[in-house]
C-alpha positions in Angstrom: -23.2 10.7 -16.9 -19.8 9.7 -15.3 -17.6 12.8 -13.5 -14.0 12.0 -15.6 -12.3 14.4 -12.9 -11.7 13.0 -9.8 -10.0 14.9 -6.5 -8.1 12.1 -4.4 -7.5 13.5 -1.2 -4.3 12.7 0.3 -0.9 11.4 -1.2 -0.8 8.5 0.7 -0.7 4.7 -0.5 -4.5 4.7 -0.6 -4.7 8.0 -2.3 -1.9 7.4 -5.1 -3.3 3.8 -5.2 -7.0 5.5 -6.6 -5.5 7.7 -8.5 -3.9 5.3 -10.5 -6.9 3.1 -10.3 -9.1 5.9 -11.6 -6.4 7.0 -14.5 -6.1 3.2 -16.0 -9.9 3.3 -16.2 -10.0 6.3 -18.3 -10.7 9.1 -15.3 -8.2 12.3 -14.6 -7.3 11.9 -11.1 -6.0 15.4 -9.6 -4.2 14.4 -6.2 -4.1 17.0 -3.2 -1.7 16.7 -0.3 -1.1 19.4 2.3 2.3 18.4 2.6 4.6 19.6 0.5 7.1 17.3 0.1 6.6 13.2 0.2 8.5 11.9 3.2 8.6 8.8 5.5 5.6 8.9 7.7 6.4 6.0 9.9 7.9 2.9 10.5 5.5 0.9 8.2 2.1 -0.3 8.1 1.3 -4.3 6.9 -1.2 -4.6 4.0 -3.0 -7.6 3.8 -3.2 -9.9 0.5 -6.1 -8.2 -1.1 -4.6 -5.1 -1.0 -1.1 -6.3 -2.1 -2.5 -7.6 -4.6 -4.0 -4.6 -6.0 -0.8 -2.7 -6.1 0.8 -6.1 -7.9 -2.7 -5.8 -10.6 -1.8 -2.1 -11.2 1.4 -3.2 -12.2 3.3 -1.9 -9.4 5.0 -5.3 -8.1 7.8 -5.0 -9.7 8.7 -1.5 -8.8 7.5 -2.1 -5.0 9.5 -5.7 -4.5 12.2 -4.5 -3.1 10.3 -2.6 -0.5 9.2 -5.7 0.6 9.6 -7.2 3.9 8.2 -10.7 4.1 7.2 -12.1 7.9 9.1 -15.5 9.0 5.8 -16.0 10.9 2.5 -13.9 12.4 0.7 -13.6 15.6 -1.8 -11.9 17.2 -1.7 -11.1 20.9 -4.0 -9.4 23.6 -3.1 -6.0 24.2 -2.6 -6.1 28.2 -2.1 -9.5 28.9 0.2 -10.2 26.0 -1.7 -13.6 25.6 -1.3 -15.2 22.2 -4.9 -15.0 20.6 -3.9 -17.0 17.3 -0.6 -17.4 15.5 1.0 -18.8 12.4 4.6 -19.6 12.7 6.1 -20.8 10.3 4.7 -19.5 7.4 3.3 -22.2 5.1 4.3 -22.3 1.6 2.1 -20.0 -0.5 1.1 -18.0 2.4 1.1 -14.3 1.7 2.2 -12.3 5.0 4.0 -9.3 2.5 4.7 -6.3 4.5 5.1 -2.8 2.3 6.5 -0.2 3.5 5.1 3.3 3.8 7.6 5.1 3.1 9.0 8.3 1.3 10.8 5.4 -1.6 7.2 3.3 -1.2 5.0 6.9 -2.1 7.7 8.6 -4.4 7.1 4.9 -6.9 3.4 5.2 -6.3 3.6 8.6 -7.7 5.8 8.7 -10.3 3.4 5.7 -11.4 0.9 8.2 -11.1 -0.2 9.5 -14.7 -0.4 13.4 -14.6 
């Protein structure tokens, strides 16, 4: 027998990501989040390609576009030395290095996408 209510820890992209996941597939997804008001957490976080395009498969890309911030190029560096480990720069066409924001705008979409 499948459990059809689900408790998602944590309002978070992750957390409001599941709970929409879970909703679409026929689940009630209650949500708990200590704090009580949805606010900017950071200065952003960089998701990678499978998970963008999660968020685009949920039906969220148009809503979270404009959030968007799109890398002109990407590199990886060591930590101490500063060294360039590997790096991409340009960007080639096609090349997904999307960057969405975590923000209070980025969480308050996610939620009101949220079914209740």
């Amino acid at each position: 027998m499948v459990a059809r209510d689900v408790i998602v820890a944590g309002a978070g992209i992750a957390g409001l990501t599941t709970a929409i996941a879970l909703a679409r597939a026929g689940m009630r997804a209650t949500v708990l989040e200590q704090t009580p008001k949805l606010e900017e957490a950071g200065a952003g976080i960089q998701l990678s390609p499978n998970a963008t395009n999660v968020l685009i498969q949920l039906g969220l890309g148009d809503r979270l576009r404009p959030l968007v911030m799109t890398p002109e190029a990407m590199m990886a560096v060591a930590m101490r030395s500063l060294r360039r480990i590997i790096g991409v720069s340009p960007l080639r066409p096609g090349e997904d290095g999307r960057t969405w924001q975590e923000s209070a705008a980025c969480s308050a979409n996610l939620a009101v996408s949220t079914p209740s």
